[in-house]
C-alpha positions in Angstrom: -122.4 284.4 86.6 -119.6 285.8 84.1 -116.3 284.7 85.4 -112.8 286.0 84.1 -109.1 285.2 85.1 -106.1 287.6 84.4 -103.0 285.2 83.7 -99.6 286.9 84.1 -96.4 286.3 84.9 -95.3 284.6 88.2 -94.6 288.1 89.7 -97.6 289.7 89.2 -100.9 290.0 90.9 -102.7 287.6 89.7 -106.8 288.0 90.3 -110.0 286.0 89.4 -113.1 287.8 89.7 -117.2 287.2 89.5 -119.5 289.6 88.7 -122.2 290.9 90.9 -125.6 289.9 90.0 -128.5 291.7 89.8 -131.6 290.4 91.8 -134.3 291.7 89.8 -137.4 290.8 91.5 -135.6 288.6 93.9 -135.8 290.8 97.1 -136.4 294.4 97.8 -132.7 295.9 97.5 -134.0 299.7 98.1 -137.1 300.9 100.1 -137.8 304.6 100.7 -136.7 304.3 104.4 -133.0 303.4 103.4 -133.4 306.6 100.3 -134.0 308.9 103.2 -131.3 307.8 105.2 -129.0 307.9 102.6 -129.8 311.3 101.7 -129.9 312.7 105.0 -126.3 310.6 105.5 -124.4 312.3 102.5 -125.9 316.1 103.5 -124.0 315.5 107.1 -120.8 314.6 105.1 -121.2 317.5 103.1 -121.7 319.8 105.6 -118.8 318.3 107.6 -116.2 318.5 104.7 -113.3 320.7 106.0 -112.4 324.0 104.2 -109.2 322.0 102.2 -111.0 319.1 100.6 -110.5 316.8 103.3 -112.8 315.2 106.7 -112.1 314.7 109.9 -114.1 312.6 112.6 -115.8 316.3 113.0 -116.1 319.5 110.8 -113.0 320.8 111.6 -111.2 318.1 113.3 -108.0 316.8 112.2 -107.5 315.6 108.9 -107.9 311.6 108.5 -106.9 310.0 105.3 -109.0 306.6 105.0 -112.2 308.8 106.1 -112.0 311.3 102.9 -110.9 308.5 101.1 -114.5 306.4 102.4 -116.3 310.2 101.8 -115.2 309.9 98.3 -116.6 306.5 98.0 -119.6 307.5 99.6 -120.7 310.2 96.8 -119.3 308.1 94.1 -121.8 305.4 95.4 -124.2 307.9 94.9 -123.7 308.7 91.4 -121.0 311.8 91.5 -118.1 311.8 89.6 -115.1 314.3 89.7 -116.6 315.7 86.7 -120.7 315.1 87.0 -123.0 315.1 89.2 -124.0 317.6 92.7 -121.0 316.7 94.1 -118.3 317.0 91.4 -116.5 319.9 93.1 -116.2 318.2 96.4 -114.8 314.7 94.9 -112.6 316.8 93.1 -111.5 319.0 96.0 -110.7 315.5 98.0 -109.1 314.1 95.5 -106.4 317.1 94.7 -105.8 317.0 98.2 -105.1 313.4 98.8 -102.9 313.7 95.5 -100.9 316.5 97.4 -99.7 314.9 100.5 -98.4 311.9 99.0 -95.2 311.3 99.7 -92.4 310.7 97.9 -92.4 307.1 98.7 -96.2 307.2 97.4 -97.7 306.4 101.0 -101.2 308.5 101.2 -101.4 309.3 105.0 -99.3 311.5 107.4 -100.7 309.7 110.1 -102.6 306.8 111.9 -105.8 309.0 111.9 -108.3 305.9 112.6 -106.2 304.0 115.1 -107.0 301.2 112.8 -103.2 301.7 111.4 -100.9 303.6 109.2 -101.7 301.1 106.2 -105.6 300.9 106.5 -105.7 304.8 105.8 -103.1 304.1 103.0 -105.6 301.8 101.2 -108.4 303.1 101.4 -106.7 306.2 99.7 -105.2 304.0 97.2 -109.0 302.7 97.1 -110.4 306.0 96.2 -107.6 306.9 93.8 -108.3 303.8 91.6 -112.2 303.8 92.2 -112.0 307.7 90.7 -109.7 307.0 87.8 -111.8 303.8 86.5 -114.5 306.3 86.4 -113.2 309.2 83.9 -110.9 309.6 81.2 -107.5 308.9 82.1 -106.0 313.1 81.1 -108.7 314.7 83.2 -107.0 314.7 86.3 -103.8 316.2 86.7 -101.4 313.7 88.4 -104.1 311.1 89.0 -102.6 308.2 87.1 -99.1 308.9 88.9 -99.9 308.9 92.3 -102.0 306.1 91.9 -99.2 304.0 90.6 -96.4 305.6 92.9 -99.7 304.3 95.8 -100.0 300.8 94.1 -96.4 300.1 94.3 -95.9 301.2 97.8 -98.5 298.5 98.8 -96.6 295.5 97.0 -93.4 296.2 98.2 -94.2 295.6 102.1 -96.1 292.2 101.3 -95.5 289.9 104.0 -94.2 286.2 103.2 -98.0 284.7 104.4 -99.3 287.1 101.6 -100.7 289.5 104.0 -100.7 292.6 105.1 -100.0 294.4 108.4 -101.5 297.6 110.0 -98.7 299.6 110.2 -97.3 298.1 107.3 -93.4 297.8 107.3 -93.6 294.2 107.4 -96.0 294.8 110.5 -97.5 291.7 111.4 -100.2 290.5 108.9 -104.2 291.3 109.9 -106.9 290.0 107.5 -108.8 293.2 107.9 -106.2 294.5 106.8 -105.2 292.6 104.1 -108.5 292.5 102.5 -108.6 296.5 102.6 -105.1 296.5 100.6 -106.2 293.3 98.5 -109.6 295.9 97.7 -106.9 298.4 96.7 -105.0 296.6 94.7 -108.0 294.9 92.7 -109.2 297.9 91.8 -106.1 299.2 90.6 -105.6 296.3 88.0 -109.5 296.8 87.2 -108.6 300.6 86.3 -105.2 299.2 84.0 -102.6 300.0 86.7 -100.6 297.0 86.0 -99.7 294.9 89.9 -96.1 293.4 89.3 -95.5 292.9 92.6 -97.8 291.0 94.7 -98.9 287.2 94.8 -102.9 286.6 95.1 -101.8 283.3 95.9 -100.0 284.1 98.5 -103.0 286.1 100.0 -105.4 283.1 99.4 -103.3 281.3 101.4 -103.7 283.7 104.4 -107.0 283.5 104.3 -107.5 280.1 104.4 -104.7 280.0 107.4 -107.0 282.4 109.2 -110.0 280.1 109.1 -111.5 279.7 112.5 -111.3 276.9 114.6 -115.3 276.0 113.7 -116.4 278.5 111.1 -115.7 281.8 109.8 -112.3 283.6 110.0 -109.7 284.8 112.7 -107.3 287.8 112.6 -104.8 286.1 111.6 -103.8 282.4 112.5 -102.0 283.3 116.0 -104.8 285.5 116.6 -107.9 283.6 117.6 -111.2 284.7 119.0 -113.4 282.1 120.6 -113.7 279.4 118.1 -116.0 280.8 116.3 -115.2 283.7 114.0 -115.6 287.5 114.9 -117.7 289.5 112.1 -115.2 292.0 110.8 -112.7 288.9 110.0 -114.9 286.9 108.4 -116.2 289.4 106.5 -112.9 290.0 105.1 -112.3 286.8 104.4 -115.6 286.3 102.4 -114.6 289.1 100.3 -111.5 288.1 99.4 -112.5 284.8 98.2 -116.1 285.7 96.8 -114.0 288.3 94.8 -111.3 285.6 93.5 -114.3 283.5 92.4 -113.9 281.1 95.1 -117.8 281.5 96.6 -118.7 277.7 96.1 -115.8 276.4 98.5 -117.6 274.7 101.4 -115.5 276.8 104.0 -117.0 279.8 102.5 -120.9 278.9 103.0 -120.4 278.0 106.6 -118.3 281.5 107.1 -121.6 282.8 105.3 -123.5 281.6 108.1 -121.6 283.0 110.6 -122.8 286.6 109.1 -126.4 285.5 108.8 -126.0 285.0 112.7 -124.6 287.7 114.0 -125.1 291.8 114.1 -122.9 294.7 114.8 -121.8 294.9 117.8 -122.3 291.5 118.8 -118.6 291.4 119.4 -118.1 293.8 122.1 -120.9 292.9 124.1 -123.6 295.1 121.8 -121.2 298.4 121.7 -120.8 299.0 118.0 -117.7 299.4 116.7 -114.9 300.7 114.0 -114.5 297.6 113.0 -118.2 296.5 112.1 -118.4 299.6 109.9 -115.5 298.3 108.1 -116.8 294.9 108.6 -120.0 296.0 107.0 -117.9 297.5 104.0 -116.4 294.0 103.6 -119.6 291.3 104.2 -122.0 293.7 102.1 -119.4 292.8 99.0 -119.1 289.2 99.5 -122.7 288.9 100.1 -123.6 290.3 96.6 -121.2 288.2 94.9 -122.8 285.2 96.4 -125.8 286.7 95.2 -128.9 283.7 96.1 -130.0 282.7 99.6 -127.9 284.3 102.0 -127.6 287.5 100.3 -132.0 287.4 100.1 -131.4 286.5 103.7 -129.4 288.8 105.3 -129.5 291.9 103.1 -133.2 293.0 104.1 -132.3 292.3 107.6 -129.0 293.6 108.0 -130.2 296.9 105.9 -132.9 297.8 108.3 -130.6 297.6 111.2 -128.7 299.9 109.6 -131.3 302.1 109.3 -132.5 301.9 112.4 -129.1 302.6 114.4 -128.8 306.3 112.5 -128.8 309.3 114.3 -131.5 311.9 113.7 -128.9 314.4 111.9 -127.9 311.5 109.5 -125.0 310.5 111.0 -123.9 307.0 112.6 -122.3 306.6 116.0 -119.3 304.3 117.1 -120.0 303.0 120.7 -116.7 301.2 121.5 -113.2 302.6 121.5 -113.0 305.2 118.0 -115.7 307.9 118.6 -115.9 309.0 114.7 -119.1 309.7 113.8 -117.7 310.9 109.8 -115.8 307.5 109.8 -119.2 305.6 110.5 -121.0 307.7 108.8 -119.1 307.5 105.4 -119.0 303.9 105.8 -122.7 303.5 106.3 -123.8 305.3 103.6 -121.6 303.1 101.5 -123.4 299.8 102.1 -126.6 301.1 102.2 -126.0 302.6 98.5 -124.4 299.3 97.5 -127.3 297.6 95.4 -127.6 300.3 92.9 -123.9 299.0 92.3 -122.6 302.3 90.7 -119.8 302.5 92.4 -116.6 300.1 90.4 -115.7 297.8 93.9 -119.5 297.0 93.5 -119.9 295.6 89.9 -117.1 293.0 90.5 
């Protein structure tokens, strides 16, 4: 695999990165089953995009940042760009109106719209921004590059002193779910040329590996344990984080990659599927493409058909404990499930 490393000064953000491979041959990435779903996923999203650009859990219901950010994502997975593609006008429409509520302080959200907090629907705005803008020429979008630096630099400046980041930011206490969302954010960023001058990778590799479970896979955070073990959601976060900074052949990595192998969504709450496998999901399907040999050929097929399986006849996905968001799941599903045809930026790196 191609490896690079960005060197700059102390102060900035600092990232190493690993290409994802292609697996030609190797195993079956698409099958006409998962086509059909995601087709029948991104006409629900479509039909459930409200009148001003943006989604709600429902057509109609209030506005959520980090799900039109993740709808965004979703039809850029698919091939769409601002500018090309069947759904050009509705990226677009998203897009202007994320743009518009930023604040002046560059935060993307007016509101905790997921209950996964304030700073999860911040970066995955910030997310979408930077996906968008590594995808088309930088004067095409009026007030793009600007709001995605005035977003970036928001991010950096509440860095805890672990090198996480917390859910309601603010120097909230730090969450590795959370972290890896904003770590996501920031990466792409740098990909796109948005120059990171304020946040330490190292600091964030040093979370991670704090947050290492008890036997194998990750915790929460390290005063935040659950069962030994390793919960998927963390883990998956974790993987990503360091299969993304090029650190896949550490040993604690393989045996967090087993934890993944073992376990489905909703394992954690007693088989009700929830918020957090999607994003979970979002996370593992990354880090298992950057390991890209036997445990992606393992648990790719597997985990693929599951997700197939659990969608609703109308195309959407349903979240069976605590957030009842079917556009949140929905969005996020149709993500992974398009993630070998590795259009979308986060997927090639």
């Amino acid at each position: 695999m191609n490896r690079w490393i960005v060197a700059v000064v102390t102060s900035c953000f600092v990232l190493g990165a690993s290409a994802a491979p292609r697996h030609d041959g190797a195993i079956q990435e698409m099958t006409q089953k998962q086509e059909l779903s995601i087709a029948k996923a991104l006409t629900w999203l479509r039909r459930n995009q409200n009148p001003d650009g943006l989604w709600g859990c429902e057509k109609s219901g209030a506005p959520s940042t980090a799900i039109t950010a993740l709808s965004i994502l979703a039809f850029l997975a698919s091939g769409s760009t601002p500018s090309d593609g069947p759904d050009a006008d509705l990226i677009t429409k998203a897009i202007e109106k994320l743009i518009s509520i930023q604040s002046a302080s560059g935060q993307i959200t007016r509101y905790d719209s997921t209950g996964m907090g304030i700073f999860y629907d911040h970066s995955c705005a910030t997310l979408a921004l930077a996906e968008v803008y590594g995808t088309r020429r930088h004067d095409e979008f009026n007030g793009l590059r600007e709001s995605l630096v005035k977003a970036v630099a928001f991010m950096y400046t509440v860095q805890n002193e672990d090198g996480g980041w917390g859910p309601q930011g603010g120097r909230s206490p730090s969450d590795l779910a959370i972290t890896c969302s904003v770590w996501m954010a920031l990466r792409a960023a740098h990909n796109a040329g948005i120059a990171i001058r304020g946040a330490s990778v190292e600091k964030v590799q040093e979370f991670v590996k704090k947050c290492a479970a008890p036997k194998r896979g990750y915790d929460l955070a390290p005063t935040v344990r659950g069962g030994g073990g390793g919960m998927f959601y963390p883990t998956s976060a974790g993987l990503r984080i360091l299969c993304g900074m090029g650190k896949g052949n550490l040993k604690e990595v393989e045996s967090a990659m087993e934890v993944l192998l073992d376990r489905k969504m909703g394992q954690d709450y007693g088989g009700q599927i929830s918020e957090w496998d999607y994003c979970g999901a979002f996370f593992a399907v990354q880090a298992m493409m950057h390991e890209g040999d036997t445990f992606w050929k393992k648990w790719w097929p597997k985990f693929r058909d599951h997700l197939v399986e659990i969608q609703n006849p109308d195309g959407s996905w349903t979240i069976q404990y605590c957030l009842c968001c079917r556009a949140y799941a929905t969005a996020l599903s149709v993500i992974v499930l398009q993630a070998p045809k590795r259009l979308l930026p986060v997927f090639q790196l």
